[in-house]
PDB file of N, CA, C and O in Angstrom:
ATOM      1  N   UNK A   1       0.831  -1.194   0.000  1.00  0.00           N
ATOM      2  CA  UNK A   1       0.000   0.000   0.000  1.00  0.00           C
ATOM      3  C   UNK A   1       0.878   1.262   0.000  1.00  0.00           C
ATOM      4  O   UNK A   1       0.665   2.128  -0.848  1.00  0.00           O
ATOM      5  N   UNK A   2       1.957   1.423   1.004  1.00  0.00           N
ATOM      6  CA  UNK A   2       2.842   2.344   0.861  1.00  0.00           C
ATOM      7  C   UNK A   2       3.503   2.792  -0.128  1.00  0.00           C
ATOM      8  O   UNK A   2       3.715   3.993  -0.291  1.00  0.00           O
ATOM      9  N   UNK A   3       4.103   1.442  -1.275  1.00  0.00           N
ATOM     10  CA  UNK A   3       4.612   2.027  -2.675  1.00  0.00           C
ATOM     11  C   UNK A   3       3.706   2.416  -3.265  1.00  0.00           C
ATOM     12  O   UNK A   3       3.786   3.528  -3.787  1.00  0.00           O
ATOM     13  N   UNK A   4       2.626   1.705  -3.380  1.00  0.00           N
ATOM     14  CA  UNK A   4       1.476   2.045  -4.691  1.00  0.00           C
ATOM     15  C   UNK A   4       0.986   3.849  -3.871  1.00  0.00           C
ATOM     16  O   UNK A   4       0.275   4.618  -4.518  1.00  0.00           O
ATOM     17  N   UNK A   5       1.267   4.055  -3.107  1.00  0.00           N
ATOM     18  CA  UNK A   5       0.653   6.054  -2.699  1.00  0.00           C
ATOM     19  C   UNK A   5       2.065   6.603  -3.046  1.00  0.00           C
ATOM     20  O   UNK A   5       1.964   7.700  -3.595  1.00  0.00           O
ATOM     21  N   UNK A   6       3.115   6.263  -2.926  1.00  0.00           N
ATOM     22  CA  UNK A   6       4.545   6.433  -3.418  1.00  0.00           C
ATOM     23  C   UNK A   6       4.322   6.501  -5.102  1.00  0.00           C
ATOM     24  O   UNK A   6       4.144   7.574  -5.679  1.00  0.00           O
ATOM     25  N   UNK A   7       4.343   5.785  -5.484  1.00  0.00           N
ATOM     26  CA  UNK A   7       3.947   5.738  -7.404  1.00  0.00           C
ATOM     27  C   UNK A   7       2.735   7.109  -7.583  1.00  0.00           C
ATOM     28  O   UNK A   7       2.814   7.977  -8.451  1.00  0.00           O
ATOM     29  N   UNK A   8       1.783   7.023  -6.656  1.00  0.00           N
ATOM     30  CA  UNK A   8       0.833   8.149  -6.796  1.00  0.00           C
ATOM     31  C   UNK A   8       1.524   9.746  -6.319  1.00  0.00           C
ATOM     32  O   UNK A   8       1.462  10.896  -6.753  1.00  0.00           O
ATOM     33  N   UNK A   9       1.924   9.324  -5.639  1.00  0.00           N
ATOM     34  CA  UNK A   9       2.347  10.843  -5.519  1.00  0.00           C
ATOM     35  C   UNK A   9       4.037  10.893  -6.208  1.00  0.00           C
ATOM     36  O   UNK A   9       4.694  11.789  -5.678  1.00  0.00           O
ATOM     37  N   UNK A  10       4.579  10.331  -6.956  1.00  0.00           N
ATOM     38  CA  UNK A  10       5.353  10.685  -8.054  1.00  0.00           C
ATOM     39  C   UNK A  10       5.270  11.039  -9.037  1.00  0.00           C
ATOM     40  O   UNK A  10       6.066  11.826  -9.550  1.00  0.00           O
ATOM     41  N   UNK A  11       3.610  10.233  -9.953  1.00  0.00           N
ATOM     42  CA  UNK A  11       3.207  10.583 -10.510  1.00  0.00           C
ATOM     43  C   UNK A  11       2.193  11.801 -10.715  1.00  0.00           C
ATOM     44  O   UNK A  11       1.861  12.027 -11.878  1.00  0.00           O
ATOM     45  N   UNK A  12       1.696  12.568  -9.756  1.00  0.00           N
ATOM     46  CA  UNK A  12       0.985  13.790  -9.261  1.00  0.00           C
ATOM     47  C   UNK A  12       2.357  14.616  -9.360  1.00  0.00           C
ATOM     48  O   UNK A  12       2.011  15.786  -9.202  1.00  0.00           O
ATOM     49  N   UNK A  13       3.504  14.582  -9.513  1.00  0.00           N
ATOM     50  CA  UNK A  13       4.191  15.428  -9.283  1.00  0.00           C
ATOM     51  C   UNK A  13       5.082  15.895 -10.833  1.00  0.00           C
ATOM     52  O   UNK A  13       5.844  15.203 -11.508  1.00  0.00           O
ATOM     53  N   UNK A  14       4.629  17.327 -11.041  1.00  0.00           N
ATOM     54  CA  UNK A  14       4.654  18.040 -12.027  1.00  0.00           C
ATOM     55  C   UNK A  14       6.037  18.907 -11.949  1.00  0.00           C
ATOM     56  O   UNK A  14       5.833  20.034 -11.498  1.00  0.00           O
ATOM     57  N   UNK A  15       7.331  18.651 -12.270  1.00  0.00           N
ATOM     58  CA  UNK A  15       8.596  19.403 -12.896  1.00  0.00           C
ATOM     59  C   UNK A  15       8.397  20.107 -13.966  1.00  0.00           C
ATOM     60  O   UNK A  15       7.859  19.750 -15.014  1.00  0.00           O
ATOM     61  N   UNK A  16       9.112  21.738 -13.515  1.00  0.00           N
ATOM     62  CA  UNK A  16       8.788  22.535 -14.807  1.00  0.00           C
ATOM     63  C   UNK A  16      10.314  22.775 -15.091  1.00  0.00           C
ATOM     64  O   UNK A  16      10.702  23.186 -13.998  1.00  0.00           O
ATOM     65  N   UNK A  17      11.174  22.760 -15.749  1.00  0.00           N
ATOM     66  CA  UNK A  17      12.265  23.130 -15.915  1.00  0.00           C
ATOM     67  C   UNK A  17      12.275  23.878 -17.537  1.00  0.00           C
ATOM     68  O   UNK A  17      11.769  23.532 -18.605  1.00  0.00           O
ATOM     69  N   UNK A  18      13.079  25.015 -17.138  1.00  0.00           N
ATOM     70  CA  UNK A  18      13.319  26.428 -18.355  1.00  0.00           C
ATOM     71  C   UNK A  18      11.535  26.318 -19.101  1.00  0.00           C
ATOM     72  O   UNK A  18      10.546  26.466 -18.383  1.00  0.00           O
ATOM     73  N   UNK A  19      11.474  26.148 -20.028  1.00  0.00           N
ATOM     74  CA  UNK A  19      10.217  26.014 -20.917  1.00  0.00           C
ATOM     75  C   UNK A  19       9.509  24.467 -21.064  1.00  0.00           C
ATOM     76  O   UNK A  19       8.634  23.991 -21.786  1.00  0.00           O
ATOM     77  N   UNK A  20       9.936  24.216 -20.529  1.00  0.00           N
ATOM     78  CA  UNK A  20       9.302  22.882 -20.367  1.00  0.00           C
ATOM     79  C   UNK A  20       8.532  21.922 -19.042  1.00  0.00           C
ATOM     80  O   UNK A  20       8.998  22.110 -17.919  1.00  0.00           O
ATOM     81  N   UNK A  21       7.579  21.093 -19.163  1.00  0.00           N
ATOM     82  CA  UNK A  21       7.154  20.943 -18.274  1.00  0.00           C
ATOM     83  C   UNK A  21       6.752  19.133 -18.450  1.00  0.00           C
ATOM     84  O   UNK A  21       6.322  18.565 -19.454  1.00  0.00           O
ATOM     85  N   UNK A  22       7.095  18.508 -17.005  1.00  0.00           N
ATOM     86  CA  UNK A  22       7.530  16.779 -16.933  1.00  0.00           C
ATOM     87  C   UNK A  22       6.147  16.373 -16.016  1.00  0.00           C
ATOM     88  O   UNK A  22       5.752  16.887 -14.969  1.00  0.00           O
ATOM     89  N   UNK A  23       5.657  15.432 -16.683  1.00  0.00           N
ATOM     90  CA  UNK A  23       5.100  14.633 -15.509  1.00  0.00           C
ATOM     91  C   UNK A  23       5.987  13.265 -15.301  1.00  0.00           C
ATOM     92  O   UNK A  23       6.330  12.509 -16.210  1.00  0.00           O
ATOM     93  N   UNK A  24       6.355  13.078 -13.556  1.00  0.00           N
ATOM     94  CA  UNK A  24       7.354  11.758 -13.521  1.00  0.00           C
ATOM     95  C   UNK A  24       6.546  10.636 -13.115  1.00  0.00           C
ATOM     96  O   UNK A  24       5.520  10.606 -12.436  1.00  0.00           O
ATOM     97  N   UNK A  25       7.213   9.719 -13.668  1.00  0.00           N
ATOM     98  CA  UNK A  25       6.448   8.147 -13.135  1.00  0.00           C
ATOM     99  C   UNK A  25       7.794   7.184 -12.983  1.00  0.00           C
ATOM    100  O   UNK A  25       8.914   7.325 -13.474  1.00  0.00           O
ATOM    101  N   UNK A  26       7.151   5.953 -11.950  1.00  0.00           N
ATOM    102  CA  UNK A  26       7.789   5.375 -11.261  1.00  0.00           C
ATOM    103  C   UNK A  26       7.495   3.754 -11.686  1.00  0.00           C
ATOM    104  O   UNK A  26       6.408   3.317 -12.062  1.00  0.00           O
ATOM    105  N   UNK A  27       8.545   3.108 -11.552  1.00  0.00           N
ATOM    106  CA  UNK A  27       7.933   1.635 -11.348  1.00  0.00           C
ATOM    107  C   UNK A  27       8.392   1.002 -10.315  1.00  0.00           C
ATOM    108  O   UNK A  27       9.591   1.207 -10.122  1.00  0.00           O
ATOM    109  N   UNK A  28       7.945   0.391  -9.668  1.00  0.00           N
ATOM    110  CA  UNK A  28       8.473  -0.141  -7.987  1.00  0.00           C
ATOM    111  C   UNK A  28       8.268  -1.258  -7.957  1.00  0.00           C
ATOM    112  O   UNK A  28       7.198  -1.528  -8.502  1.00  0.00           O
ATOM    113  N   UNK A  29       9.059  -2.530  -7.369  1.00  0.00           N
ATOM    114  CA  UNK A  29       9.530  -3.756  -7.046  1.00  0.00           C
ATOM    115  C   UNK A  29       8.997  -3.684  -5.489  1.00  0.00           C
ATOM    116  O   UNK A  29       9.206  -2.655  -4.847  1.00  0.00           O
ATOM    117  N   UNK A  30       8.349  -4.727  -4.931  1.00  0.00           N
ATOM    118  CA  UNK A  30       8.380  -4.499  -3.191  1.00  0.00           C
ATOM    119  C   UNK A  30       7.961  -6.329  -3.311  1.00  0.00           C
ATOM    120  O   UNK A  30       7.216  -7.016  -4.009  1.00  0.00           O
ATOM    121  N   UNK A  31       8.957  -6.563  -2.162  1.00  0.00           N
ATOM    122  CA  UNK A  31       9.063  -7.552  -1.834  1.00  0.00           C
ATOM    123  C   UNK A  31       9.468  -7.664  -0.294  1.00  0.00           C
ATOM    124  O   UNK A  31      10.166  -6.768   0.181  1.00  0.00           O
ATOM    125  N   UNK A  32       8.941  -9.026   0.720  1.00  0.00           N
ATOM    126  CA  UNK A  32       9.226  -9.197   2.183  1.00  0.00           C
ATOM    127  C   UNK A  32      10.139  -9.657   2.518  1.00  0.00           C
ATOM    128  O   UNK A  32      10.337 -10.527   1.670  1.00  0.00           O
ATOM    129  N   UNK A  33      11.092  -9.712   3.377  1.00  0.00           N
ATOM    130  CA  UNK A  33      12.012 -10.367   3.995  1.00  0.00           C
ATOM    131  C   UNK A  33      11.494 -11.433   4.898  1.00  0.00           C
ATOM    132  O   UNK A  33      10.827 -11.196   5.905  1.00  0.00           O
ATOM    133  N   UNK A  34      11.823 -12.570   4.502  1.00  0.00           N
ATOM    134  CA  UNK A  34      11.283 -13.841   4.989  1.00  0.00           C
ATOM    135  C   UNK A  34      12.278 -14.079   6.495  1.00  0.00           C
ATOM    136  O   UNK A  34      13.399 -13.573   6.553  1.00  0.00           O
ATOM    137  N   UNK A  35      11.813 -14.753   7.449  1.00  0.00           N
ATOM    138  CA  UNK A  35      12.175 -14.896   8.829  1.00  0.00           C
ATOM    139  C   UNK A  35      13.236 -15.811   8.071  1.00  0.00           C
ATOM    140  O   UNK A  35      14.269 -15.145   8.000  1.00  0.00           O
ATOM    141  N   UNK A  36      13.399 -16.920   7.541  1.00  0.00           N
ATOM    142  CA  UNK A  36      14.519 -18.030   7.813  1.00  0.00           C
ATOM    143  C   UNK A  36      15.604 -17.201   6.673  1.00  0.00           C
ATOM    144  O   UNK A  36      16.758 -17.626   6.706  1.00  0.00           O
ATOM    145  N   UNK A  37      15.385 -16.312   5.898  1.00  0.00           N
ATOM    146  CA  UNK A  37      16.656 -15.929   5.042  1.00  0.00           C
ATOM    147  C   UNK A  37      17.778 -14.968   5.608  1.00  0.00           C
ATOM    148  O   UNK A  37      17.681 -13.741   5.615  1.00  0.00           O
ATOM    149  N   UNK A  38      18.946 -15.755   6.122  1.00  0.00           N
ATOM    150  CA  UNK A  38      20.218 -15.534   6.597  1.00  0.00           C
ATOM    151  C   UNK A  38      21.209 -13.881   5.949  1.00  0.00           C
ATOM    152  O   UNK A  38      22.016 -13.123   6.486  1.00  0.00           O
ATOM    153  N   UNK A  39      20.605 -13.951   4.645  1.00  0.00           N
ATOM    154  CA  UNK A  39      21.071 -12.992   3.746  1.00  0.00           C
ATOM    155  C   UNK A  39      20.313 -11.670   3.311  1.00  0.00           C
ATOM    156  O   UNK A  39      19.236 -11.477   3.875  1.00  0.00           O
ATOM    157  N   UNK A  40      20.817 -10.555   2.204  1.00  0.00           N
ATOM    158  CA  UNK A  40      19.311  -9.692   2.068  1.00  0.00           C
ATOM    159  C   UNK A  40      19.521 -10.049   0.437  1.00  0.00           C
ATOM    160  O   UNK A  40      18.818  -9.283  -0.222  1.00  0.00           O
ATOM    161  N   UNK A  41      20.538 -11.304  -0.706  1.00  0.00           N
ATOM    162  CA  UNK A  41      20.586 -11.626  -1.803  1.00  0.00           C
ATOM    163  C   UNK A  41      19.325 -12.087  -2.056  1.00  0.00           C
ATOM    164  O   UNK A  41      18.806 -11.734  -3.115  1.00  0.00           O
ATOM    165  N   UNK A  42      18.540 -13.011  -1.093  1.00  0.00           N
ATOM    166  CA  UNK A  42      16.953 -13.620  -1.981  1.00  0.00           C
ATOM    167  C   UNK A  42      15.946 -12.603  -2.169  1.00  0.00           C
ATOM    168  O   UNK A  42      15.082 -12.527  -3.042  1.00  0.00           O
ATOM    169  N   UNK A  43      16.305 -11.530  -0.814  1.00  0.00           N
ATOM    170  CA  UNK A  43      15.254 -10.334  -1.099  1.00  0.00           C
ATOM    171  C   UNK A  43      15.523  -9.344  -2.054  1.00  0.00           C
ATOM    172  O   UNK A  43      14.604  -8.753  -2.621  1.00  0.00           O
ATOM    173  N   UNK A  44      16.566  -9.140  -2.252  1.00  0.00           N
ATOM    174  CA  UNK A  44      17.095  -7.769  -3.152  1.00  0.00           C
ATOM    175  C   UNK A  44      16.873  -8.789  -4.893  1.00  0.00           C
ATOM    176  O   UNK A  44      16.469  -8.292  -5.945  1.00  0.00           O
ATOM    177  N   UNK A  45      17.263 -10.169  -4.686  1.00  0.00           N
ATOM    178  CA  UNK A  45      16.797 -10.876  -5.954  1.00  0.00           C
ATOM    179  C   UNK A  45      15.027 -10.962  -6.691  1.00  0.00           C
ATOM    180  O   UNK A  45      14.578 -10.843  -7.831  1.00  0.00           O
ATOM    181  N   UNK A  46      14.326 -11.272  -5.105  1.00  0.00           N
ATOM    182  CA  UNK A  46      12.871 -11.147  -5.322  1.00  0.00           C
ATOM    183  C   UNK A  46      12.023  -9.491  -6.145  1.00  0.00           C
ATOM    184  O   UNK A  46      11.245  -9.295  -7.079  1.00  0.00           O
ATOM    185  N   UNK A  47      12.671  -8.715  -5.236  1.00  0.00           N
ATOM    186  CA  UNK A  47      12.462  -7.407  -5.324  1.00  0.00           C
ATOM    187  C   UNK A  47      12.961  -6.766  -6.924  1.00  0.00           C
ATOM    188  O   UNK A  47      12.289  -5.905  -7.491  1.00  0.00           O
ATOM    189  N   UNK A  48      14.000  -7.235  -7.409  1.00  0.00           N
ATOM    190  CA  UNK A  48      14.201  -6.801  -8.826  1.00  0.00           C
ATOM    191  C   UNK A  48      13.343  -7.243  -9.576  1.00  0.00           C
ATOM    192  O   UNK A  48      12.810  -6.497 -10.397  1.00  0.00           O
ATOM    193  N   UNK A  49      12.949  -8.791  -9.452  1.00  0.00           N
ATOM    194  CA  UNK A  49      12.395  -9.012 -10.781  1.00  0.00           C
ATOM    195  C   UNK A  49      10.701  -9.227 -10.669  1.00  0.00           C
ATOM    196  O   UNK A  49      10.007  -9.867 -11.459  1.00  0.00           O
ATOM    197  N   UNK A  50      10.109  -8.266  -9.055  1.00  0.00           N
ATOM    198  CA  UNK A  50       9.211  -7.426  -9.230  1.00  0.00           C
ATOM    199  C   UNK A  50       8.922  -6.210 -10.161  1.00  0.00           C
ATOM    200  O   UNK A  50       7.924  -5.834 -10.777  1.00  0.00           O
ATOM    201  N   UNK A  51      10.143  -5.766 -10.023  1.00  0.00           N
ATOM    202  CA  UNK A  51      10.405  -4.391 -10.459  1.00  0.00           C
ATOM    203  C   UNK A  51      10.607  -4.372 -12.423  1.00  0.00           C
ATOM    204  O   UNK A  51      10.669  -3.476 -13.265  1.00  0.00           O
ATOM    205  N   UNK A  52      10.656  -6.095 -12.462  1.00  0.00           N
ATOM    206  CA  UNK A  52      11.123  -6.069 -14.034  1.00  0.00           C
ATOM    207  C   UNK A  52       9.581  -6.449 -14.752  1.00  0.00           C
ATOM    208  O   UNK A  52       9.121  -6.081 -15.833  1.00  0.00           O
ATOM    209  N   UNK A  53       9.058  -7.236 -13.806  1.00  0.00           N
ATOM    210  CA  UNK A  53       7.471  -7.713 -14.047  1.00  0.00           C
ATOM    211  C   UNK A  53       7.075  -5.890 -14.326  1.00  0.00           C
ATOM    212  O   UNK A  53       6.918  -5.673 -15.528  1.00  0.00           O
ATOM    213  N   UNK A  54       6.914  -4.712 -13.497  1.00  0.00           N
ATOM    214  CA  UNK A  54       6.316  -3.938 -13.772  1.00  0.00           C
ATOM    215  C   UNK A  54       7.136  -2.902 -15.010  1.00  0.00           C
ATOM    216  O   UNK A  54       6.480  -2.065 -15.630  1.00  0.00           O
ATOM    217  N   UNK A  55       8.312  -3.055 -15.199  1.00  0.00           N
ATOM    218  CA  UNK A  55       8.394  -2.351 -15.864  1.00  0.00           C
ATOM    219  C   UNK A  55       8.275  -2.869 -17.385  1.00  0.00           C
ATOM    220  O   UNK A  55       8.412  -2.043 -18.288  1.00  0.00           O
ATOM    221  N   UNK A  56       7.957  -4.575 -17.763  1.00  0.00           N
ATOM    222  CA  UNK A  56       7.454  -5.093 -18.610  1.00  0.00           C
ATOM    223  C   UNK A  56       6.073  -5.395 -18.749  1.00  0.00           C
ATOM    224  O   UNK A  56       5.827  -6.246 -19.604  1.00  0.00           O
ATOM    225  N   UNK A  57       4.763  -4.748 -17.910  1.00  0.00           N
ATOM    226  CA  UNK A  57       3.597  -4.606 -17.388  1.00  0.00           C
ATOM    227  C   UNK A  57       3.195  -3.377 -17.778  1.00  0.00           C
ATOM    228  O   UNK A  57       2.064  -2.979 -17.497  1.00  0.00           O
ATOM    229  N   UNK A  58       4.035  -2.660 -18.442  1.00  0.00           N
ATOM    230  CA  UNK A  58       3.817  -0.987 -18.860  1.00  0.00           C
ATOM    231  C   UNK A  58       3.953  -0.046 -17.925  1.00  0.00           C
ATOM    232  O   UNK A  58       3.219   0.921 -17.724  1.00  0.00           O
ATOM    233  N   UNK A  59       5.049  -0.412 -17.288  1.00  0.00           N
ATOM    234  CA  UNK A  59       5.599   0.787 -16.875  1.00  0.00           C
ATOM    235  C   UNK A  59       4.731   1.579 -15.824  1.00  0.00           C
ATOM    236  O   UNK A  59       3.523   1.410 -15.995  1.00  0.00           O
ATOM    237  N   UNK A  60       5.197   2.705 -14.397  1.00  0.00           N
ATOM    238  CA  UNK A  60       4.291   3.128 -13.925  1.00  0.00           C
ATOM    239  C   UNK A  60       3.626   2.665 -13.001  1.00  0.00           C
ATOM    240  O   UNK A  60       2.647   3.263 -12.555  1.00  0.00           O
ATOM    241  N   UNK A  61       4.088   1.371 -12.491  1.00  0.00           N
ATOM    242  CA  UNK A  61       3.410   0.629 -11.555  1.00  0.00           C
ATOM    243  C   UNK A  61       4.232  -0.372 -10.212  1.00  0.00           C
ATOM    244  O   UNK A  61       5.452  -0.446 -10.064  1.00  0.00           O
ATOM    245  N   UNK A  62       3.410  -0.918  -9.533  1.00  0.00           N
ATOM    246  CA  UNK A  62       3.570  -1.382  -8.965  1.00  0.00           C
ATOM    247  C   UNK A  62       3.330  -2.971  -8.844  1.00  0.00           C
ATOM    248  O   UNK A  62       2.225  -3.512  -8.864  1.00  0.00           O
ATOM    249  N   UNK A  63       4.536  -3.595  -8.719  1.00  0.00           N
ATOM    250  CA  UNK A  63       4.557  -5.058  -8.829  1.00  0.00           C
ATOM    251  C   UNK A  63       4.858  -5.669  -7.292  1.00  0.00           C
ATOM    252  O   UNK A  63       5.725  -5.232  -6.534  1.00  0.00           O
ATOM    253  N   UNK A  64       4.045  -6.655  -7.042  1.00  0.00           N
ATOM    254  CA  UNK A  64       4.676  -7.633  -5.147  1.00  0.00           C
ATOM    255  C   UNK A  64       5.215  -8.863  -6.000  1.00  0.00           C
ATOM    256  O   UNK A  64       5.023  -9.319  -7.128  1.00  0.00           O
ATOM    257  N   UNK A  65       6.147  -9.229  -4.653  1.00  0.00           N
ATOM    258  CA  UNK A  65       6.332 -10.474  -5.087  1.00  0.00           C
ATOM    259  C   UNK A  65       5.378 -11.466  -4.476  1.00  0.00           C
ATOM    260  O   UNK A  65       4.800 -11.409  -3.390  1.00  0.00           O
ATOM    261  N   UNK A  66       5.345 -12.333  -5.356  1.00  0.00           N
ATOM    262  CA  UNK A  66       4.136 -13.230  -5.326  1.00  0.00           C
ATOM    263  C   UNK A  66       3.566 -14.453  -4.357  1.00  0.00           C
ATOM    264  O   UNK A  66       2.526 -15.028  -4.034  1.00  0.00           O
ATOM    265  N   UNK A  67       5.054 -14.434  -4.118  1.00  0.00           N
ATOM    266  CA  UNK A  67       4.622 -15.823  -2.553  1.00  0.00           C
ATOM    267  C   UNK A  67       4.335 -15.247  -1.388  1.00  0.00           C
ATOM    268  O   UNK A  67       3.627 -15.659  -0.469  1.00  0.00           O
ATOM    269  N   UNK A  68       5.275 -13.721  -1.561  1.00  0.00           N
ATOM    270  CA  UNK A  68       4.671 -12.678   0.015  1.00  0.00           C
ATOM    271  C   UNK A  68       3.190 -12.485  -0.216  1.00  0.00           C
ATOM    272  O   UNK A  68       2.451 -12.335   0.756  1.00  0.00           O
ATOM    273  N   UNK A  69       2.670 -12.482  -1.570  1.00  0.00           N
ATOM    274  CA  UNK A  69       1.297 -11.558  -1.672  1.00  0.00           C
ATOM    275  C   UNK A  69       0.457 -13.314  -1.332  1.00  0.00           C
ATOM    276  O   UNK A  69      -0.676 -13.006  -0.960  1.00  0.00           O
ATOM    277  N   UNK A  70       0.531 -14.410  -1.323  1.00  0.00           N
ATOM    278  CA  UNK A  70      -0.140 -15.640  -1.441  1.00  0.00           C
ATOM    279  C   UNK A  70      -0.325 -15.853   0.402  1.00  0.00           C
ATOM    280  O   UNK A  70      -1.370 -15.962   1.044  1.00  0.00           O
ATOM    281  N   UNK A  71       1.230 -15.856   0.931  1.00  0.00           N
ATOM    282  CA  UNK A  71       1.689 -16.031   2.061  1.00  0.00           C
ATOM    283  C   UNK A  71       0.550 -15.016   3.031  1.00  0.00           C
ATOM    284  O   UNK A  71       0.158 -15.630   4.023  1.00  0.00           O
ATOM    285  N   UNK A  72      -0.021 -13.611   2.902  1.00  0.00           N
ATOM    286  CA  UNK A  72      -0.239 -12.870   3.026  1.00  0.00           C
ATOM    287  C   UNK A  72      -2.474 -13.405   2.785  1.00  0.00           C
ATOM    288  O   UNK A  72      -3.404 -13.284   3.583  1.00  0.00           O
ATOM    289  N   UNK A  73      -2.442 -13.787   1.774  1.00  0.00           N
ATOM    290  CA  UNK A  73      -3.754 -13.602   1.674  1.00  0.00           C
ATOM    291  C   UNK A  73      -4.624 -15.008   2.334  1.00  0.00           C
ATOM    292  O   UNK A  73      -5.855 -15.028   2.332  1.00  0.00           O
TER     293      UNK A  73
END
């Protein structure tokens, strides 16, 4: 919930630089840190290829990883 209002208010946010004017957008990876993983390689691994799901999802969004979101529901 926190990234996806994060993506919203990046995207609400309007840069005007010299004559020109940007709307920015974001794509965000979020993934959990599991109790038995010793390391932060499975999470920082999970978390990228959230981040590759959304930015091959069109961009602009927000992707979970999928066993946290299963684990979770």
């Amino acid at each position: 919930a926190f990234a996806e209002r994060l993506r919203e208010e990046v995207e609400a946010t309007i840069v005007k630089y010299e004559e020109s004017t940007f709307q920015m957008r974001v794509s965000l990876g979020v993934a959990a840190v599991r109790d038995y993983e010793t390391s932060c390689e499975p999470w920082f691994s999970r978390t990228d290829q959230a981040l590759y799901r959304a930015k091959q999802g069109g961009r602009n969004r927000t992707e979970l990883d999928q066993p946290a979101v299963e684990k979770l529901a």
